[in-house]
Structure formats: C-alpha cells, structure tokens
N, C-alpha and C positions, 0 to 999 in steps of 0.2 A: 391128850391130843388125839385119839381115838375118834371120834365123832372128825374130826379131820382128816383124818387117818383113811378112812374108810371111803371118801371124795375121790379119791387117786386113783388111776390106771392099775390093775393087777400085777402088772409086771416089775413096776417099780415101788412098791409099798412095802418091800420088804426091809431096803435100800432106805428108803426116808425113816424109818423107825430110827437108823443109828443117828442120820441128821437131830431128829430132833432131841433124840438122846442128847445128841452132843451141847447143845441149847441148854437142858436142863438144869437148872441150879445155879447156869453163870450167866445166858445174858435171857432178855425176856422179846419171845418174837412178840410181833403185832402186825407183819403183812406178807404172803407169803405170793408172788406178785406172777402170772401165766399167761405167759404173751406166746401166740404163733409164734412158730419158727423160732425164737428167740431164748437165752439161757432163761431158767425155772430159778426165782429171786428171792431168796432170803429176809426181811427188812425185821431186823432186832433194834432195840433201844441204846444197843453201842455201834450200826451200821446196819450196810449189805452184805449176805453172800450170795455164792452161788453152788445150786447143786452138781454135785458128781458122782454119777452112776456108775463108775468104776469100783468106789472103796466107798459109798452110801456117804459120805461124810462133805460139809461146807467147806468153802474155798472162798477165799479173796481173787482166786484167779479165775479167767475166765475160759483157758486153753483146752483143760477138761469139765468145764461146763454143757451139763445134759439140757438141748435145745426141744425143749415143747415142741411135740408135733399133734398137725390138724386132729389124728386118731386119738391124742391122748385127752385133750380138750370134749372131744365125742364122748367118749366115755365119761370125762367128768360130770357132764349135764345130764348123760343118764343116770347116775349115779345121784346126785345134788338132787333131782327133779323126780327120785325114787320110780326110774322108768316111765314118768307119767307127764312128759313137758305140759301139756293141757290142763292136769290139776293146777301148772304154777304160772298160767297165764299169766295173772294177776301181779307178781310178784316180779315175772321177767317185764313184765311193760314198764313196772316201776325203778328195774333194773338192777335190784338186788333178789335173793334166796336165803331165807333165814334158814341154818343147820339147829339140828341138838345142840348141846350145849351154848346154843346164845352166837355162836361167831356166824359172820354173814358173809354172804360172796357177792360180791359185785359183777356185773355184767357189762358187756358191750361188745358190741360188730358191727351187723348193716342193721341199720333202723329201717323201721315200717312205719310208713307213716297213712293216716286215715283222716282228711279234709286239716291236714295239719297238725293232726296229733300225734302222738306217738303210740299206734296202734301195739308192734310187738318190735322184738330184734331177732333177725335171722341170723344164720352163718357168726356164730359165735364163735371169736377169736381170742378174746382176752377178759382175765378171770382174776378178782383182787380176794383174796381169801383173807377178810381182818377176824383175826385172830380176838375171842372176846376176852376180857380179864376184869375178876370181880376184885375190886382194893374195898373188904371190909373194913371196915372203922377207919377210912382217908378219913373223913369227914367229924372225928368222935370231936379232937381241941374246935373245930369251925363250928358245932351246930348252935352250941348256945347264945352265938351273936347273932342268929336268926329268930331267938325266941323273942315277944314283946317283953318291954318289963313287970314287974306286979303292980304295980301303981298305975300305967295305963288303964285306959278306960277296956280299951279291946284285950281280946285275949287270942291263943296261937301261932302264928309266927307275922313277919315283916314280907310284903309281897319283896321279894326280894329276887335281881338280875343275875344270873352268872358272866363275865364277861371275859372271854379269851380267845387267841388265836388256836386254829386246829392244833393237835396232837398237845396239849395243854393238859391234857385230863378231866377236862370242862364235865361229858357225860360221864364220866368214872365216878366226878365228885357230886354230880346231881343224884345219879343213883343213891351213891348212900347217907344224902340226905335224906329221901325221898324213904330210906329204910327204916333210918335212927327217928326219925318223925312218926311212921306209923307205927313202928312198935314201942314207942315212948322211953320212958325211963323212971329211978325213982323220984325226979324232979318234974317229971314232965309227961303226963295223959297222952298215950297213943291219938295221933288224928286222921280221923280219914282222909286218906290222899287219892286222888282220881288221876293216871298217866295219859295224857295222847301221844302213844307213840305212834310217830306216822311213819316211820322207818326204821319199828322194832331195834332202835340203838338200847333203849333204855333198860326195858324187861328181857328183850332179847325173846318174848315168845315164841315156842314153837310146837306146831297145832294148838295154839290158842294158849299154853302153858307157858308161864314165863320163867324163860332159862336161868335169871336173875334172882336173888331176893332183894326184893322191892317193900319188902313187907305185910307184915296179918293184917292191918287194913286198909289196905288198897289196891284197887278196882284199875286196870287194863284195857283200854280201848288202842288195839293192836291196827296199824295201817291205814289209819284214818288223817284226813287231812285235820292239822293243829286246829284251823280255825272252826270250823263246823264241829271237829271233834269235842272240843272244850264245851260250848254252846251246850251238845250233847248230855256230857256227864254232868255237868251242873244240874242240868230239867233230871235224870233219872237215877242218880249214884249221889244225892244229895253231900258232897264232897266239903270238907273245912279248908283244903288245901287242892290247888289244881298245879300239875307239874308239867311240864313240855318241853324239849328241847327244840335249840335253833331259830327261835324268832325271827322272823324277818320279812312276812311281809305284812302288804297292807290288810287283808283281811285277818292277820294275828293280832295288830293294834286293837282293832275293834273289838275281836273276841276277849282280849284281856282287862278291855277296858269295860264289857257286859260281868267278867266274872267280878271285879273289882265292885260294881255296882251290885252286884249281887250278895255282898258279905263274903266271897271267897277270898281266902289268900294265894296269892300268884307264883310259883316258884319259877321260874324259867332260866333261858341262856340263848346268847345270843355269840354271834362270832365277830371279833372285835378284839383289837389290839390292848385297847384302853377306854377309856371313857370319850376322851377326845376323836377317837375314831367313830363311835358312835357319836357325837353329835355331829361329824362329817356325812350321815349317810341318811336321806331323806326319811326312810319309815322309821327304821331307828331311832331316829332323835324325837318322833313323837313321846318314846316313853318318855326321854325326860322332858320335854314341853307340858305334857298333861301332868306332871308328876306320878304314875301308876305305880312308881315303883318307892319303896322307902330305903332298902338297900342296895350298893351294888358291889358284886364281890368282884374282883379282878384278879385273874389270874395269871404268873406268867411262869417262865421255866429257866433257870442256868443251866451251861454248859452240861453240869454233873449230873443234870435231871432233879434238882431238889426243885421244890416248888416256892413262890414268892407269892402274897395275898394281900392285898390293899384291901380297906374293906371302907368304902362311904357312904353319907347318910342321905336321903333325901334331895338336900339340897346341894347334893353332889362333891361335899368337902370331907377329906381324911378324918376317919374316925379311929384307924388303925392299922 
C-alpha cells in the first residue's frame, strides 16, 4: 500500500500505516473514499469504516471520525499530480489519475466547461482512491471454454462478451484472461492480444508501463477511446485477439464489428445484469442482433462474495 501511502497529507501517514495494517490479511479494501469536510471512508469487501486520528486505527463509529479538510485534499493533488497539475491535464479532464502500482483516483469538483465540453475541473473536493487488486489465476477453470474446439475450422478463442453488474469482478477476470491467452500454455500457443484501455482499468499503466501483468504478448494502447482505439491496433499491432472493456456505445458496435470482419477475435464486457438486460438496452442488443459475439459469460456474486458463471453460446442458450 505504499504507492498509496505516499498520496496523503504528511501529517497523518503515520496514523494510516496502522489503518491499513489493521486491513491486512482479514478483509480486502477496494475504495478509500475523500469528501470535503466530511469523515475519510474506508470501503472493504465486508463494509465501511471510518478513519481516526486519535489511535490511527478504523471504526464503525463516526464520533471520532477524522473529517478531510480543503488543505488536506491540496496536498493530495500535489502529491498524485507529482507537483506538476499541467503534466496531468489530460487525465484530470478525463477525471481520473493513474498511481504506481495500477490503483486510480478519481476526481470531481467544479467543472470547466469549453463550447460544452469538459474542458478541466477546478477547486477539487472529492477524491475516490480504487484500490487496484491483481487475482492471478481467477480465470485458470474459465479459460478453456473460451478456446475454439480442434475440429473447427478456425483456430484461437470465441469472440466472446463478459457480462456483469459493477463490483462483480468483470475487469479482474478479463485481465487475467487476457494474461493466460498471451502467455499460452502446454495445450495452447501464446496469442497476441492488443488492450484498448481507455481508462487504464485493465493494465493499470503508469508512464506508459503497465502496472498489471497482462502478458509477453500483448500490446497496450493506454487512454484511447475503445472505438478508434481498436480500429488502431488491428491496422499496426497485427493483433489474434483484441480486448476492451465496457462496451457500450454506438461507435464500439462498429468497431467490433470492423475487428470481427477483420479475422480478429473479440474479448470484451459490457455492464449488464444478465443477458436479458442487454437485450433491453438499445446499442447493446446489437451484439446479439448481428450475432458478433459466439460466447457470453455472465457473471454474478452471493452474499459471501463467491462468484456464480452462466456461460452461453451463440444463440444465447445455457451451455453451462
């Protein structure tokens, strides 16, 4: 936690080391949430706490909860933006800041806006620090229902959907698809996999280095819009496998259905309850009108956090 570590006010980083200490080994953060004026938020996989600056340690209570102030926020963005806000134009317009280690901060205050767009954000108030987390081999029992059979004609994998509501695990488990694919195995030839991360979720790059392993053969197009970015690496990273998260709009349909005609296989994921939610949502349902897709995985989550996987084919019926 060090590369997060380091984001914080001087005065109180002494004090969060015991916090996350206390975290360690029993539950797993994932958002550590910095609202003005308001208690500093804990957000683990078994709840919320709150920080206190008293004895450095989380609370359920909020009586001695340490309240984020305007100064301490200041300092965060000097810190996060390595004294240099200007280098990370780019990055605040788009409203997040990728760290070392792959976790991102989210942004928001007063918007700027330039003939209706969103030019920058001033006066920054509130700061979502998601916590990244690499689950090597989620994916080892899933990936071989992605590969075609040996008797097909084609070879490689199934342009295959991921489909699930937020906090699912959806990009956890694309990633290390995306890893077990490029680096093969002894059933199965490494393939080149080309990323459009357009919100550095996947690789988590930083300065152009991805925080993640993603895999020895595949190629990174960091911050780029999905659908031009796809476009891209197909014409210059002659790609077997193109990967993306988030599908959803209309200019993604098109691009995937360029890469599809192209001989590439498609990995993606889209946000979506089930299947039936995606044929409720206008661009989404073109994948399954056009058929682009021959898999789609679904994903969902019990109470416990174990995970649940439908998996269909095609023509959109339980395979397993």
């Amino acid at each position: 936690m060090n590369h997060i570590l380091k984001i914080f006010p001087l005065h109180i980083r002494e004090e969060l080391k015991k916090a996350f200490e206390q975290l360690k080994g029993r539950e797993e953060l994932e958002e550590i949430r910095i609202r003005v004026s308001q208690p500093m938020m804990f957000l683990t996989d078994q709840g919320e706490y709150f920080f206190s600056l008293e004895d450095g340690y989380l609370t359920k209570d909020t009586k001695n909860a340490y309240a984020v102030t305007s100064h301490d926020i200041s300092d965060m963005i000097v810190f996060i933006s390595r004294y240099s806000l200007f280098a990370f134009e780019e990055e605040i317009r788009n409203g997040f800041i990728t760290l070392e280690g792959g976790h991102r901060v989210g942004l928001s205050g007063q918007a700027v806006l330039m003939e209706g767009w969103m030019h920058t954000i001033r006066n920054i108030s509130y700061l979502n620090i998601r916590v990244n987390h690499e689950k090597k081999e989620c994916a080892r029992r899933l990936i071989s229902y992605l590969y075609r059979q040996p008797h097909e004609k084609q070879s490689g994998i199934y342009n295959t959907l991921l489909i699930s509501s937020p906090g699912r695990g959806k990009t956890t488990l694309l990633r290390d698809f995306i890893r077990l694919l490029s680096n093969g195995s002894k059933e199965h030839t490494g393939l080149k996999v080309s990323i459009v991360d357009e919100r550095s979720e996947i690789a988590g790059c930083y300065q152009g280095v991805p925080q993640n392993d993603v895999g020895m053969r595949t190629d990174v197009l960091d911050g780029c819009p999905k659908s031009s970015g796809m476009m891209l690496l197909i014409r210059t990273m002659s790609p077997q496998v193109v990967a993306v998260d988030e599908l959803g709009q209309k200019d993604d349909v098109e691009a995937v259905a360029y890469a599809v005609h192209c001989g590439c296989s498609i990995l993606g994921s889209v946000h979506a309850k089930d299947l039936e939610e995606v044929r409720k949502k206008p661009v989404l349902r073109e994948f399954l009108e056009h058929n682009y897709f021959e898999r789609y995985l679904v994903i969902d989550k019990k109470e416990t956090g174990e995970r649940i996987y439908r998996l269909y084919d095609a023509k959109q019926e339980l395979l397993c």
